[in-house]
C-alpha positions as CSV (number, residue, x, y, z in Angstrom):
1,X,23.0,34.0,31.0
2,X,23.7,31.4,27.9
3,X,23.1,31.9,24.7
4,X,20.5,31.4,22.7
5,X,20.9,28.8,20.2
6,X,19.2,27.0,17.2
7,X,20.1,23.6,17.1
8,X,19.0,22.0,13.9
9,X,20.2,18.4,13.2
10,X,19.2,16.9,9.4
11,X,18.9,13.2,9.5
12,X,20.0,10.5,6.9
13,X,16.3,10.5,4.9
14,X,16.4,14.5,5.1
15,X,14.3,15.2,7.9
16,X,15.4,17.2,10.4
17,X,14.8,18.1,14.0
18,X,15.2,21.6,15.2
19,X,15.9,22.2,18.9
20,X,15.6,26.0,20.5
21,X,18.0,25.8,23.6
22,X,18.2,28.8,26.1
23,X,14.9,30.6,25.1
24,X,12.3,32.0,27.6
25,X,8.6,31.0,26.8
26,X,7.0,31.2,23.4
27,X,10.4,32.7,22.2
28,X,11.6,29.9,20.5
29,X,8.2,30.3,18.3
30,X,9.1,34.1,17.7
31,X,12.8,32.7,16.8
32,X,11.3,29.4,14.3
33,X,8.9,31.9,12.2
34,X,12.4,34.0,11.7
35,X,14.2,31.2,10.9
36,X,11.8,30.2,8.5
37,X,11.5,33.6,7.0
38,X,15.5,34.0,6.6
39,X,15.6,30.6,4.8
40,X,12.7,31.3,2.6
41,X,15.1,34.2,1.3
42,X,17.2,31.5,0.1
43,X,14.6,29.3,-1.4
44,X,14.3,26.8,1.2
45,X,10.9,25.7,2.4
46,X,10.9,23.5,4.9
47,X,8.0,21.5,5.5
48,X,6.6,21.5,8.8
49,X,5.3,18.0,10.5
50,X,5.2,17.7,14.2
51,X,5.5,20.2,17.6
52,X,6.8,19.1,20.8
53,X,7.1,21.7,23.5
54,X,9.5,21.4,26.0
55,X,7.8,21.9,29.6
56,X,9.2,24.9,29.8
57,X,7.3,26.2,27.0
58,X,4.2,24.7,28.2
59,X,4.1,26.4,31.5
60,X,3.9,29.7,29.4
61,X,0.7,31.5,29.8
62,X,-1.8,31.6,26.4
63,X,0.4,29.3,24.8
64,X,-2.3,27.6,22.9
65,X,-3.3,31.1,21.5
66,X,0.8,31.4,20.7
67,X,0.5,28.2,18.7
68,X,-2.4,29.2,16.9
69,X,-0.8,32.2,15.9
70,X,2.2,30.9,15.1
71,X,1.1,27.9,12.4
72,X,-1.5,27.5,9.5
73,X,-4.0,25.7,11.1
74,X,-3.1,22.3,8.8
75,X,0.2,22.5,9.3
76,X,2.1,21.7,12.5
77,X,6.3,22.7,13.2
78,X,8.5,20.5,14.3
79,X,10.2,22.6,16.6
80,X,11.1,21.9,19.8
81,X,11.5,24.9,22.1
């Protein structure tokens, strides 16, 4: 089994893209509301633009109710997991 990994690349302008690689499902949401949680602890608040599932994440069961629970309803992640 590989590891999991967080993959986050920050681009020229700032922005970044974050990429979960080796996670099973909706984990990868699980593991981007941690990852926001530890950097809020050191007063980083990323702002969250744009989702875009990888297929293996949209073949997980419910994972319209995972989204929902996962994000403020005007706010979308740009995670990829």
């Amino acid at each position: 089994m590989q590891p999991k990994v967080i993959h986050i690349t920050v681009k020229e302008d700032g922005s970044y893209i974050t990429d979960f690689r080796n996670f099973s499902g909706a984990d990868c949401l699980a593991a981007g509301k941690q990852m926001h949680t530890l950097l809020a602890q050191f007063g980083v608040q990323p702002e969250q633009t744009a989702m875009t599932p990888k297929p293996e994440l949209l073949a997980a069961q419910g994972l319209l109710q995972e989204l929902n629970a996962a994000f403020e309803p005007d706010q979308e992640a740009h995670v990829e997991g």
